[in-house]
C-alpha positions in Angstrom: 0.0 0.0 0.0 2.5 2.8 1.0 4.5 1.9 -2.6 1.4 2.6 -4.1 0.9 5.9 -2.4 4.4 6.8 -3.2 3.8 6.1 -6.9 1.0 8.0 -6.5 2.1 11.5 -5.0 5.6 10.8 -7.7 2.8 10.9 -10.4 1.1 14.3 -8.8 4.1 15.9 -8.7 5.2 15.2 -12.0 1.7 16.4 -12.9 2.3 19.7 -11.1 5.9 20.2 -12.4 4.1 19.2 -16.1 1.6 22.5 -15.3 4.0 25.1 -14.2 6.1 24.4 -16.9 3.1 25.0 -19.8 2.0 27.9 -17.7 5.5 29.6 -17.6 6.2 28.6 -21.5 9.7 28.8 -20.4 10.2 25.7 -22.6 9.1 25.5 -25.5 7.7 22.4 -26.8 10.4 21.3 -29.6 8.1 19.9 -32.8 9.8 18.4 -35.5 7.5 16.1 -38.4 5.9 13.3 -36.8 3.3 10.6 -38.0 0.3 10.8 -35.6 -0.7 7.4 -36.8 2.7 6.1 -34.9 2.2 8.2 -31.9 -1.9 6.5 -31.4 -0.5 2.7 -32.3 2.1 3.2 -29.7 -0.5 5.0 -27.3 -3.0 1.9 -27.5 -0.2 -0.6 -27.0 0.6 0.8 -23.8 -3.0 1.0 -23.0 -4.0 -2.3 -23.9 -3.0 -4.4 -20.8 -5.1 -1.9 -18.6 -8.1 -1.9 -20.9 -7.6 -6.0 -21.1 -7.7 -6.3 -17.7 -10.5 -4.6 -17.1 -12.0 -6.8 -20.0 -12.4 -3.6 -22.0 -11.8 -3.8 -26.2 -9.4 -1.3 -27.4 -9.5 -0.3 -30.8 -6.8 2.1 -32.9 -7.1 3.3 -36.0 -5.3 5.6 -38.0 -5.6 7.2 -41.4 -2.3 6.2 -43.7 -3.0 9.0 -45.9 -2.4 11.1 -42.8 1.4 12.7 -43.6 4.0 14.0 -41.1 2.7 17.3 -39.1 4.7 19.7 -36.5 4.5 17.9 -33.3 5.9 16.9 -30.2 5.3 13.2 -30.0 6.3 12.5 -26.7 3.5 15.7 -25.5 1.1 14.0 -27.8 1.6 10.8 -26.5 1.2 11.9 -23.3 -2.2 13.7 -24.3 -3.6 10.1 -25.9 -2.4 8.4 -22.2 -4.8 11.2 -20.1 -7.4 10.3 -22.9 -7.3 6.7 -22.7 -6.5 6.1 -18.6 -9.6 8.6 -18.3 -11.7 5.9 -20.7 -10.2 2.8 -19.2 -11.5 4.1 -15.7 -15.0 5.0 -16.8 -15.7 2.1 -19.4 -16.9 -0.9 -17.4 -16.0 -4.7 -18.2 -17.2 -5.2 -21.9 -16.9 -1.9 -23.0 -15.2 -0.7 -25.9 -12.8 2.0 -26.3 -11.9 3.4 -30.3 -8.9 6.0 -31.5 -9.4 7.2 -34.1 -7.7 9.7 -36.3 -8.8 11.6 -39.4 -7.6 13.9 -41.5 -9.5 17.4 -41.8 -9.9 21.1 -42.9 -6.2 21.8 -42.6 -5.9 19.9 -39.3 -5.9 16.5 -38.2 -7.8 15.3 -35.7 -7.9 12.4 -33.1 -10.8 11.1 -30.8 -11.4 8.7 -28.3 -14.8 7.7 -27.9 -15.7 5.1 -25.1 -19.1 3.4 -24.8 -19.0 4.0 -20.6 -20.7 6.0 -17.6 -20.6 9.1 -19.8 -20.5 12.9 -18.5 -23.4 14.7 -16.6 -24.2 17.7 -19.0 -23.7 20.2 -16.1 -19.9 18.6 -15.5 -19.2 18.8 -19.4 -18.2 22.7 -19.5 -15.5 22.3 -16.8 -14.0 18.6 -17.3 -10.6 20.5 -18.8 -10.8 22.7 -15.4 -7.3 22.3 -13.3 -8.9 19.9 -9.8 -12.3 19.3 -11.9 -13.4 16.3 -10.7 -16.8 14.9 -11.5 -19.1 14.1 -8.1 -18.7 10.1 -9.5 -14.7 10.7 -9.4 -15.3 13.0 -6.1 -17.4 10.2 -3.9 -14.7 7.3 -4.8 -11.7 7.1 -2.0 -8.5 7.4 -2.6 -6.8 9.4 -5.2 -5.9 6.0 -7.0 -9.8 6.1 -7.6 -10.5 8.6 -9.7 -7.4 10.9 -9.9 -7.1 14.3 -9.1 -8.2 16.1 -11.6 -5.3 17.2 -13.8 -4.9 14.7 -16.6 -7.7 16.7 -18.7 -6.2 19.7 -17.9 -2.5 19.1 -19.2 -3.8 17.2 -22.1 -5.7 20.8 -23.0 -2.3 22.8 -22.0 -0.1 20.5 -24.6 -3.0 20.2 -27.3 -3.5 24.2 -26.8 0.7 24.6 -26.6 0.3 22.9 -30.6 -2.0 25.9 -31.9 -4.8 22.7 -31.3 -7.9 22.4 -29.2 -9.7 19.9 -27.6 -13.5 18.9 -26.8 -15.8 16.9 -25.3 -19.4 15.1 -25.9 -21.0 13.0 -24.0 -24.3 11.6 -23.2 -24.9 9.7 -19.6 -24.5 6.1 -19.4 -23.7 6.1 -23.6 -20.2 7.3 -23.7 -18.0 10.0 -24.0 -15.9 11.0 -27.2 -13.0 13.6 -26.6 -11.0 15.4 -29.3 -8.6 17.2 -30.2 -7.4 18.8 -33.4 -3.6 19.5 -34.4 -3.1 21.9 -37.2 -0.9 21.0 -39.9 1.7 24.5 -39.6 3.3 25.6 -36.2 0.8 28.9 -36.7 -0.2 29.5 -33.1 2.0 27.1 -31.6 3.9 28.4 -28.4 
């Protein structure tokens, strides 16, 4: 138990170092050409023992006509992990999680839709709020439970840090679909 609580406050404070650093933009996220398609397949590997054992199905896939755009993969990659732990933890056993990334308007865009608990429509407006946790997350014990409220927020700093932006829909007890679109030029991009 107390290892656990170690990882846990190591992962807070790696969350908080993560947030200070966005809001100072003292360091600049370095972009260089990257395939998006690469960055989601290696996202769902790593997700895939958690969704398995949870008995969850987790489903990637990417567009191949999608070519190279300005990013940072490993802040990417880090967005697609908030995304998917956030479905894994809300999608009960038999659910199904799907990443999916399309090409569009100048942009691409990824989403991850789950088929779980879904969002209150009164919550929806501040899930990318710095602490926002939902009153399901809130009434659960432990911050193992439902977190603490930051993974939504840095995935909006690094998406935002791009020139991107990121979204939410949801319906309760159908699912909720975040995403977030990356444009193809560093226009905007801090």
């Amino acid at each position: 138990r107390s290892l656990r609580v170690v990882a846990q406050l190591s992962s807070l404070t790696d969350d908080l170092v993560e947030l200070a650093r966005l809001d100072s933009s003292a360091v600049p996220l370095k972009r260089a050409p990257g395939s998006i398609d690469e960055i989601v397949a290696a996202a769902v590997g790593e997700a895939a023992r958690r969704a398995n054992e949870k008995g969850i199905r987790l489903i990637g896939s990417g567009s191949p006509r999608v070519a190279p755009l300005p990013i940072a993969e490993e802040a990417i990659n880090r967005v697609l992990q908030n995304l998917l732990d956030n479905a894994i933890r809300h999608t009960g056993e038999g659910g199904e999680i799907q990443v999916e990334v399309q090409d569009r308007n100048g942009s691409v865009e990824v989403s991850v839709q789950d088929n779980g608990e879904g969002i209150p429509p009164e919550q929806l407006p501040h899930i990318f709020e710095r602490f926002y946790r939902g009153e399901q997350s809130r009434s659960r014990v432990g911050m193992g439970a439902g977190g603490v409220g930051l993974g939504l927020a840095i995935a909006k700093e690094l998406v935002e840090a791009h020139g991107g932006r990121i979204w939410a829909e949801s319906m309760p007890s159908r699912g909720t679909r975040i995403s977030f679109a990356l444009p193809r030029n560093e226009t905007g991009a801090r």
